[in-house]
DRENKE-470802 format. One record per residue (C-alpha): residue in one letter; x, y, z. Coordinates in steps of 0.05 Angstrom, whole numbers, plus 5000, padded with zeros to 4 digits. Layout:
NODE  residuo    xx    yy    zz
NODE        a     X     Y     Z
...
END
This chain:
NODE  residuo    xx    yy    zz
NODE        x  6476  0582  3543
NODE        x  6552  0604  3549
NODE        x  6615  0616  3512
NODE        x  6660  0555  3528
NODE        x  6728  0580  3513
NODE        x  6775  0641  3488
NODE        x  6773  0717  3511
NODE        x  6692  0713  3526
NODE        x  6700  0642  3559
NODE        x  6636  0639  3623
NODE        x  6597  0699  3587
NODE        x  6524  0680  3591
NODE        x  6478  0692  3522
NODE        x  6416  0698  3520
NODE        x  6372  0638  3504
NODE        x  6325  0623  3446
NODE        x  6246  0649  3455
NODE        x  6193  0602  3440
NODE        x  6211  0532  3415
NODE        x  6219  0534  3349
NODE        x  6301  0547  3360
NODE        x  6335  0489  3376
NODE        x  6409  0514  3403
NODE        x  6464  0464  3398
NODE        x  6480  0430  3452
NODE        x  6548  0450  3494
NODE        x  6581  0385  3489
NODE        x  6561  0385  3407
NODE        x  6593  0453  3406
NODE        x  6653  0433  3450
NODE        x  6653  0370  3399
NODE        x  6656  0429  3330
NODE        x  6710  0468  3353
NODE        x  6743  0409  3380
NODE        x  6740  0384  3308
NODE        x  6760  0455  3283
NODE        x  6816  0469  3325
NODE        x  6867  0517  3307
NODE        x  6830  0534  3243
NODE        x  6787  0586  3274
NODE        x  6845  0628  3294
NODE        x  6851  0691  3239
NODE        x  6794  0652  3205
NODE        x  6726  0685  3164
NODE        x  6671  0648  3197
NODE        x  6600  0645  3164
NODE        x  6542  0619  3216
NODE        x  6487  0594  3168
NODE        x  6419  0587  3209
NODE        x  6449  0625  3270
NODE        x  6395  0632  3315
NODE        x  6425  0668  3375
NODE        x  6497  0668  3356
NODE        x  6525  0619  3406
NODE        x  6564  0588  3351
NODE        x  6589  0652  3302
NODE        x  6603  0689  3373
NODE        x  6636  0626  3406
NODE        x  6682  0623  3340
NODE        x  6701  0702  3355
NODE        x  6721  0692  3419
NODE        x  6762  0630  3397
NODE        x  6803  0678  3348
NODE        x  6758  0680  3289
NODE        x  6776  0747  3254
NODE        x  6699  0756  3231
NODE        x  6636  0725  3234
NODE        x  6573  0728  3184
NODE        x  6509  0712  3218
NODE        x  6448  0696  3165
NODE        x  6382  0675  3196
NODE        x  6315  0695  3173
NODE        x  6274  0703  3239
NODE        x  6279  0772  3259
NODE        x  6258  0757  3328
NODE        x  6318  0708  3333
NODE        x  6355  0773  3300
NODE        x  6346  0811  3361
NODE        x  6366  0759  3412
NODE        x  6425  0747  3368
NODE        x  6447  0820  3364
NODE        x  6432  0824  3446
NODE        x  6491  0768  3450
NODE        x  6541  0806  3402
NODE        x  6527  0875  3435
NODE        x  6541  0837  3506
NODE        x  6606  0803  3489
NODE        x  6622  0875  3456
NODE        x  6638  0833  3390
NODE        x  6588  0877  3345
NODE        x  6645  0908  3303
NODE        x  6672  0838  3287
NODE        x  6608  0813  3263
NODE        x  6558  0823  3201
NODE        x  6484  0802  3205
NODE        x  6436  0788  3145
NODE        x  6365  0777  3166
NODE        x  6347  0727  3107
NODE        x  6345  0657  3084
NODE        x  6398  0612  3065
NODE        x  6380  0622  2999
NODE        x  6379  0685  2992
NODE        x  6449  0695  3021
NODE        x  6479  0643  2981
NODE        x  6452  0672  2917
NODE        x  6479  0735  2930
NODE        x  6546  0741  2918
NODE        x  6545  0819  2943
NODE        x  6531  0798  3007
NODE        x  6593  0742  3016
NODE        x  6651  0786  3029
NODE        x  6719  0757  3034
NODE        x  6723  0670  3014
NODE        x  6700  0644  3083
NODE        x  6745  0597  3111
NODE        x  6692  0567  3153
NODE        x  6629  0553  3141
NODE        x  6577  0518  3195
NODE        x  6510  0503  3182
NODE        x  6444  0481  3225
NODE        x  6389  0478  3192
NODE        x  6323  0454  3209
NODE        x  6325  0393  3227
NODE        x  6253  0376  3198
NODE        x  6283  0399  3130
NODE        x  6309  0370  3075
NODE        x  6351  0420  3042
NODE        x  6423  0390  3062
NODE        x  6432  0366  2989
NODE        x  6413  0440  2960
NODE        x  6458  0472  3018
NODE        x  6515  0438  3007
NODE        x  6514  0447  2927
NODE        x  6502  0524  2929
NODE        x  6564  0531  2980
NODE        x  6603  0495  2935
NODE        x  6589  0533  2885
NODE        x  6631  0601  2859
NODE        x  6683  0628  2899
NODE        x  6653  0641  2975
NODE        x  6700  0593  3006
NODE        x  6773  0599  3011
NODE        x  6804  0533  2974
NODE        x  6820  0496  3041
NODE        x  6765  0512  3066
NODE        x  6716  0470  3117
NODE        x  6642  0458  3122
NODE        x  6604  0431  3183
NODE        x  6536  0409  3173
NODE        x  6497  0391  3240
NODE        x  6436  0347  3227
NODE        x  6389  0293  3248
NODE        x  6442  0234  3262
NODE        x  6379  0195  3224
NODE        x  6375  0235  3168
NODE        x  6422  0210  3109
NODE        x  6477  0269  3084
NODE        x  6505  0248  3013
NODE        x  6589  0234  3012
NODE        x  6596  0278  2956
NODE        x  6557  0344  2929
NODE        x  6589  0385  2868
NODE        x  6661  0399  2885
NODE        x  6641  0390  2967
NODE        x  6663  0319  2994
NODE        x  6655  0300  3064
NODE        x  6708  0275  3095
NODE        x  6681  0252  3165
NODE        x  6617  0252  3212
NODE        x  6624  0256  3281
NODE        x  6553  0224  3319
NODE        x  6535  0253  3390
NODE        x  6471  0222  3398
NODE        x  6406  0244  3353
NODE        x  6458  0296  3338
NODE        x  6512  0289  3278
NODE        x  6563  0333  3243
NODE        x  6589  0325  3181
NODE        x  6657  0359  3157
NODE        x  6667  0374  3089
NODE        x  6718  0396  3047
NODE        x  6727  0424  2974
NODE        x  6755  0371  2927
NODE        x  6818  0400  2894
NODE        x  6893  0395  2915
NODE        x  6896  0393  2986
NODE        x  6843  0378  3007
NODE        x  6839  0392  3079
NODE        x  6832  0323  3126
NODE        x  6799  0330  3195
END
């Protein structure tokens, strides 16, 4: 695993340890920031299901002012922290070792609206539906903000949850991402 682009562009990162990780692919995460383009420059990043950090700590070297890591396995904690001390990108980043759920229900932990927002869960899971409605929920996202939900190009994503609509899905294989956006005036288009 590597950074692809921006000021860490070529830095190796440590890989996941045993096999229950399953790190995006590089051409899927060429594919997201692709999609994501000049939005990650200045933005507030939230990785949801980090594993390692490729993703939060590819969107930091891309620009992203800060990144917010939340995954629950602390052994996965520790690789991830490896990769943030290497690319010297600690002080840009903040790390909660717990669920999903637990983040999302506790608003003391948010910070700032995030202005992007990815998430890879499980893919054996079905908690896209729940997901999607607790980020939509409150005020953790900035209004023009952008969620990207990697799953299971199998698995069925609903078009609308709460005030989240998705706007597009981009297939790459068994792989899919789905963008969504908050319905309100302006609604971002990708």
């Amino acid at each position: 695993m590597r950074v692809i682009a921006g000021s860490h562009k070529g830095r190796r990162l440590l890989g996941p340890q045993g096999s229950r990780l399953r790190p995006t692919s590089d051409r899927v995460k060429e594919a997201l920031f692709s999609i994501l383009g000049s939005r990650v420059q200045g933005a507030r990043f939230l990785d949801l299901y980090a594993g390692t950090g490729a993703i939060g700590i590819e969107a930091l070297s891309r620009g992203a002012q800060r990144a917010v890591f939340v995954e629950p396995n602390s052994a996965s904690i520790q690789v991830l922290l490896t990769n943030l001390d290497r690319c010297g990108l600690s002080q840009l980043a903040d790390v909660h070792t717990c669920n999903d759920t637990d983040f999302l229900h506790h608003e003391d932990l948010w910070g700032p609206p995030y202005d992007l927002v990815y998430a890879d869960p499980p893919y054996e899971q079905d908690c896209e539906e729940q997901l999607l409605s607790s980020l939509g929920c409150g005020a953790m996202m900035a209004p023009d903000a952008i969620v990207v939900l990697e799953h299971a190009t199998k698995r069925s994503v609903p078009p609308q949850v709460g005030r989240l609509t998705r706007l597009r899905d981009y297939r790459y294989g068994d792989t899919t991402l789905s963008v969504y956006g908050l319905r309100a005036e302006g609604t971002p288009t990708v």
